[in-house]
N, C-alpha and C positions, 0 to 999 in steps of 0.2 A: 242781197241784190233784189230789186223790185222785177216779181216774175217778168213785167214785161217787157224789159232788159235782157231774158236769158235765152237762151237757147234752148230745143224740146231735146233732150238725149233719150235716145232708146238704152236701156241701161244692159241689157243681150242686144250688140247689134241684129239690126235688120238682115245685112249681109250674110248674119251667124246663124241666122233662123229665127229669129227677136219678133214677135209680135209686136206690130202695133197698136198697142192697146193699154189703156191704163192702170193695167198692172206692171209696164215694161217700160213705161215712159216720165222719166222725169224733167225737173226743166235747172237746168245747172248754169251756173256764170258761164262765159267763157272761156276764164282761167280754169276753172275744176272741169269744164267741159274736153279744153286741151290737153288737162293733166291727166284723165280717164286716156284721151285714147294716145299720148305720143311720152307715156312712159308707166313703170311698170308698176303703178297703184292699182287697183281693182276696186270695183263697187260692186253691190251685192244691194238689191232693193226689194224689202220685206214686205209681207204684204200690208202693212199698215202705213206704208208710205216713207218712212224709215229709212235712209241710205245708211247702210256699213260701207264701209271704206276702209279697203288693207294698204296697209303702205309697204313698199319695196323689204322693208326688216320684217313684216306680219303685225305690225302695229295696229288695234283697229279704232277707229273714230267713229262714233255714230253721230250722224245726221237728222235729227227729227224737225219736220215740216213745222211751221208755226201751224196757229187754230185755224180753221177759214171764220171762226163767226168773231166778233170784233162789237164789244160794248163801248161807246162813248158817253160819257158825263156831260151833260148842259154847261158844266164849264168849259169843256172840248173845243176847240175852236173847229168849223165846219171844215174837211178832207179838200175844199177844193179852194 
């Protein structure tokens, strides 16, 4: 999902004592946004930007962020 389609999730709620800062903040779909908090999967965010994710059996999934830097080829047709 294109970041700016997501939502910013505090990954320790705010509520729970969760800094706002970007070691606490990541930006999650809506679906994995609703699925964090209205059932009982857990995330865990590393500090390399990394989301673990435990699923309701202890299952765990990792999450790793694509690169931010992005090379195009002159055959590349131009982003916009």
């Amino acid at each position: 999902m294109p970041v700016h389609r997501c939502d910013v999730d505090h990954t320790i709620d705010a509520a729970r004592g969760g800094a706002t800062a970007t070691c606490n903040l990541a930006h999650l779909c809506r679906r994995h946004h609703s699925l964090k908090h209205s059932s009982d999967w857990t995330v865990l965010q590393r500090p390399d930007g990394t989301l673990e994710w435990t699923s309701p059996i202890g299952r765990v999934h990792v999450d790793e962020p694509p690169g931010t830097v992005r090379f195009r080829t002159s055959a590349d047709p131009p982003p916009f």
